[in-house]
C-alpha positions in Angstrom: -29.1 10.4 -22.6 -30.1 7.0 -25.0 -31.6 4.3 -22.8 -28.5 2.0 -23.2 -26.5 5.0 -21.7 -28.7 5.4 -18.3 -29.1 1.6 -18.1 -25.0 1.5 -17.7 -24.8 4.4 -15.6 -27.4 2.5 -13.0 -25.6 -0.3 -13.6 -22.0 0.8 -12.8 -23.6 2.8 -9.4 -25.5 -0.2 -8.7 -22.8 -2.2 -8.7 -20.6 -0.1 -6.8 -23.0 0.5 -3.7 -23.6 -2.8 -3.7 -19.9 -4.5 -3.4 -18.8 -2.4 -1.1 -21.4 -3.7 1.3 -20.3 -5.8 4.3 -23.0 -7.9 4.5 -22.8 -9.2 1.1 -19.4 -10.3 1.8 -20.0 -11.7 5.5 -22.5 -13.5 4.0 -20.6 -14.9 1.3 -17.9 -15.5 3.5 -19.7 -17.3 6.3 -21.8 -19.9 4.0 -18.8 -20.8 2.1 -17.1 -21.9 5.2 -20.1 -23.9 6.2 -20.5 -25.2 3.0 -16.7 -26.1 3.2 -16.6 -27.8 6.6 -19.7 -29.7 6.7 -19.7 -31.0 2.5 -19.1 -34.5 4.5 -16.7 -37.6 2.7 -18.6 -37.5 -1.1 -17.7 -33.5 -1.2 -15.1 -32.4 -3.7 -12.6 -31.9 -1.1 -12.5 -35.7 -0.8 -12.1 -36.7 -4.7 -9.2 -39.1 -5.0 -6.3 -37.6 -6.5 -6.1 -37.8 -10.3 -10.3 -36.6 -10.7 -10.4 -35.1 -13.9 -10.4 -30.9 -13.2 -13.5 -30.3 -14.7 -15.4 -32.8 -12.1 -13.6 -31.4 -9.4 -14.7 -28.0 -10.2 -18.2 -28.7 -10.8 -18.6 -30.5 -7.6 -17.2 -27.1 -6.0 -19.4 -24.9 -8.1 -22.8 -27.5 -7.6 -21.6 -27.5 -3.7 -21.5 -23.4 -3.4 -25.0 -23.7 -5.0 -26.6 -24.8 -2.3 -27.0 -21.9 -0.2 -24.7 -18.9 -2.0 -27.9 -17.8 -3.4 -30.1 -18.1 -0.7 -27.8 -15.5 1.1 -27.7 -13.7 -2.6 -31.2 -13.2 -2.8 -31.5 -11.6 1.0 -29.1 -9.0 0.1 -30.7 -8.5 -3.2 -34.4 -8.5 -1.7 -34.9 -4.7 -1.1 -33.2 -2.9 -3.7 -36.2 -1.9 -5.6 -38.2 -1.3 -2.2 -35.7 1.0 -0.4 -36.1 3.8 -2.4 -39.6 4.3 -1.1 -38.4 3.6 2.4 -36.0 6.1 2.1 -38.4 8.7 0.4 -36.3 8.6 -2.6 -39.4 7.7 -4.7 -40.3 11.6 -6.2 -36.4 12.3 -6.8 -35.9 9.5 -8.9 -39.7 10.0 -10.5 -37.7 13.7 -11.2 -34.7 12.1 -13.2 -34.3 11.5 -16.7 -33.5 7.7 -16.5 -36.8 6.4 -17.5 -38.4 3.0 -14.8 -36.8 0.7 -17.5 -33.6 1.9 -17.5 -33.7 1.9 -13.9 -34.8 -1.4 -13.3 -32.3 -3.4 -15.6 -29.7 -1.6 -14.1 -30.3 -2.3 -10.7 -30.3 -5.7 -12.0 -27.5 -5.8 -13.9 -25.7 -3.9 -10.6 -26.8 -6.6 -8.2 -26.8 -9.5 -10.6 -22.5 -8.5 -11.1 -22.0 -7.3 -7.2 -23.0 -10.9 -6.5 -21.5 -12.6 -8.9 -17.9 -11.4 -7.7 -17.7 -12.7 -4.5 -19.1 -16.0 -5.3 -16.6 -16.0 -8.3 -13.8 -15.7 -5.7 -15.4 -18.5 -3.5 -14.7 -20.6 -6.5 -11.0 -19.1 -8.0 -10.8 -19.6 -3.9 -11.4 -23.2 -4.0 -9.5 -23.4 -7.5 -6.3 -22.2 -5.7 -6.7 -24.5 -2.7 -7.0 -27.6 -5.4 -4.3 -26.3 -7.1 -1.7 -26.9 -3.9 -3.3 -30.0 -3.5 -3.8 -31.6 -6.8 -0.9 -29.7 -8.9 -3.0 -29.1 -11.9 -3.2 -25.4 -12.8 -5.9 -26.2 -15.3 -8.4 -26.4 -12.3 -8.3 -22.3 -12.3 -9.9 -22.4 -16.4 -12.4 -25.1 -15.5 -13.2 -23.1 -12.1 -14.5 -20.3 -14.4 -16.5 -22.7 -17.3 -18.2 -24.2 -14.0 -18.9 -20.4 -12.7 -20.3 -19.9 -16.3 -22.2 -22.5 -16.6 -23.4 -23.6 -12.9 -23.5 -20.6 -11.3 -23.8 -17.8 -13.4 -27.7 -18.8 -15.2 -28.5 -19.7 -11.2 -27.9 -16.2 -10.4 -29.3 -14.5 -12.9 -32.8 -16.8 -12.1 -32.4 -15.4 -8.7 -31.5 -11.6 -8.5 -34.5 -11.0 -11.1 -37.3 -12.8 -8.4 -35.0 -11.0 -5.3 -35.2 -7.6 -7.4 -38.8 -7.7 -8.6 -41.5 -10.0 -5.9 -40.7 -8.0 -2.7 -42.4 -5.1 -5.1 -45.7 -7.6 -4.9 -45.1 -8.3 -1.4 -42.2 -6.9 1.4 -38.5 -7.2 1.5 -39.3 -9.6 4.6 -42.3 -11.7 3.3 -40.6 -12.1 0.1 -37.0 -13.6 2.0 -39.6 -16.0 4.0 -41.1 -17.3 1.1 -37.7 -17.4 -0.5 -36.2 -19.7 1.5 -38.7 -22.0 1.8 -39.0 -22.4 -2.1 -35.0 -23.1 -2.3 -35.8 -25.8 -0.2 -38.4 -26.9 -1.8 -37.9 -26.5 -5.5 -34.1 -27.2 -5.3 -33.3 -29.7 -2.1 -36.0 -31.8 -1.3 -35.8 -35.3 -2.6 -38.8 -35.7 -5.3 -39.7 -39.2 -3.9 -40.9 -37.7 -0.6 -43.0 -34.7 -2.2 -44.3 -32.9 -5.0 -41.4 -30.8 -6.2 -39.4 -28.7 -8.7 -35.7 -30.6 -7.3 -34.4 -32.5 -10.2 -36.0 -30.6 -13.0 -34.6 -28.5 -16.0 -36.0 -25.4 -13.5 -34.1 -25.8 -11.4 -31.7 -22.9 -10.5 -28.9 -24.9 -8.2 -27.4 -26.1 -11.7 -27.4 -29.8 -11.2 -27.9 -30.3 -15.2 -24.9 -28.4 -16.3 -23.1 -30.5 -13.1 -23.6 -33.5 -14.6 -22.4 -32.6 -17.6 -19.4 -31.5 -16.4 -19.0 -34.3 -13.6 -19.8 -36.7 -16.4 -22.6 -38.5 -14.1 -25.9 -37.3 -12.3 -25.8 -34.7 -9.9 -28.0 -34.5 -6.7 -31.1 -35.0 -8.4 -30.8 -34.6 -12.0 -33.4 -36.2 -13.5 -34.6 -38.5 -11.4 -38.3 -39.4 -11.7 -40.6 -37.8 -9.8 -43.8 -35.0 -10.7 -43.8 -33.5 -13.8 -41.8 -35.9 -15.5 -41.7 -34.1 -18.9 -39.3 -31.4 -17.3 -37.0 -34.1 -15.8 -34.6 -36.1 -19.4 -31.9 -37.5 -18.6 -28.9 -35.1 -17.9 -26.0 -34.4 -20.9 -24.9 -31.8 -22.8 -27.9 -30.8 -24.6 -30.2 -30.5 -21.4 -27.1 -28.5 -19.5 -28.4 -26.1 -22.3 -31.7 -26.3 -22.1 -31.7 -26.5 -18.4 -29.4 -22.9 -19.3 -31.2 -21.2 -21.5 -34.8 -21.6 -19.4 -33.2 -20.5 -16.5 -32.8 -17.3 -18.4 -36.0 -17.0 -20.3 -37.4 -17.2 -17.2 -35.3 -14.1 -15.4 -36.8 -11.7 -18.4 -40.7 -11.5 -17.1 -40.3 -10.8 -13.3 -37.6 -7.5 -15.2 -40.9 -7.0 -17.9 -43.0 -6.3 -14.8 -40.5 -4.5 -13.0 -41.5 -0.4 -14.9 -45.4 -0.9 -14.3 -44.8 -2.0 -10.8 -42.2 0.6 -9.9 -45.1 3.4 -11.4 -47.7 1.7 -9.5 -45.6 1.7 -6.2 -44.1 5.5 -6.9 -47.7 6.6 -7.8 -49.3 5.0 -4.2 -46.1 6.7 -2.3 
């Protein structure tokens, strides 16, 4: 079996397992509707009548952002780790799918179980609009918004969900997790050193304010390491896009040696 072969058939029972779980979908469920309810008078919900689609959209993708992934990342956290738990370790040492193989397809399995429920949040949304605003377009930029919001945000974070808790624990690792999506994507740069605002950022605020035609949350605003904050547009939605992704390929390059190192410890 060629190493594109096992990679899809870890993949496809990957993603299986992990859609069917409840949790993923309670979870999904239950910060959407918080994220709905509480998105206060400058939330999408509340754009006059007559806002271009594409704004309306972002604002719904940028406002899922907030805290889909946090709950994302928790379900994602011990995928790599329960196999030892469950003293699956030796039987999966026994198979032919090589540690590579095994490790991009749980990826590509959890990075595609998460990214259907949060699609639906927005096609969701996109249908609510729809009643209210009569403009059927809002369902094609609904999925340019998923592409280009959510989608590089996701990827960021199923590779550090997948591969730190195999540094650290499943728990530690959701600790520390929340706390840096605080930090690095929510707190206001004038009151601390941080990562909000920057072209690192994983909530998508660049790509936002391209879409939204204006700055987003913190977009750019001045504030440490200014050299990673220009001003938002079209070409730093893709820069912002395309680090977001260089940066989900070396926690996945460390992935094989750690899984050795873990199975050989077991």
């Amino acid at each position: 079996m060629t190493t594109v072969r096992q990679t899809w058939a870890v993949t496809r029972y990957e993603f299986r397992m992990q859609v069917r779980k409840r949790s993923l979908w309670i979870t999904t469920a239950t910060l959407a509707v918080v994220l709905t309810l509480t998105q206060g008078d400058r939330g999408p919900r509340h754009l006059p009548l007559g806002t271009p689609p594409r704004e309306v959209m972002a604002g719904w993708a940028l406002l899922m952002s907030i805290l889909l992934p946090i709950g994302f990342g928790m379900v994602l956290a011990d995928r790599l780790t329960r196999d030892r738990r469950l003293g699956l370790a030796s039987l999966l040492e026994s198979l032919p799918t090589g540690r590579g193989a095994l490790a991009a397809g749980k990826y590509l399995g959890g990075l595609t179980s998460t990214a259907v429920p949060a699609a639906l949040v927005l096609l969701t949304a996109a249908a609510g609009e729809t009643a209210h605003r009569h403009d059927p377009a809002l369902f094609a930029w609904a999925a340019v918004a998923f592409a280009v919001i959510t989608l590089p945000g996701l990827a960021f974070v199923a590779a550090f969900a997948l591969v730190c808790p195999l540094l650290t624990t499943a728990p530690l690792f959701r600790v520390l997790f929340v706390g840096y999506w605080f930090w690095g994507n929510m707190l206001n740069p004038d009151l601390f050193p941080s990562l909000t605002g920057t072209l690192l950022t994983p909530l998508g605020d660049y790509p936002a304010s391209w879409l939204m035609g204006e700055r987003a949350l913190y977009a750019g605003t001045d504030g440490w390491l200014e050299f990673l904050r220009p001003e938002p547009g079209g070409a730093t939605a893709v820069v912002a896009i395309a680090l977001l992704l260089v940066l989900s390929l070396p926690p996945l390059a460390l992935a094989p040696p750690l899984l050795r190192r873990r199975n050989l410890s077991a």
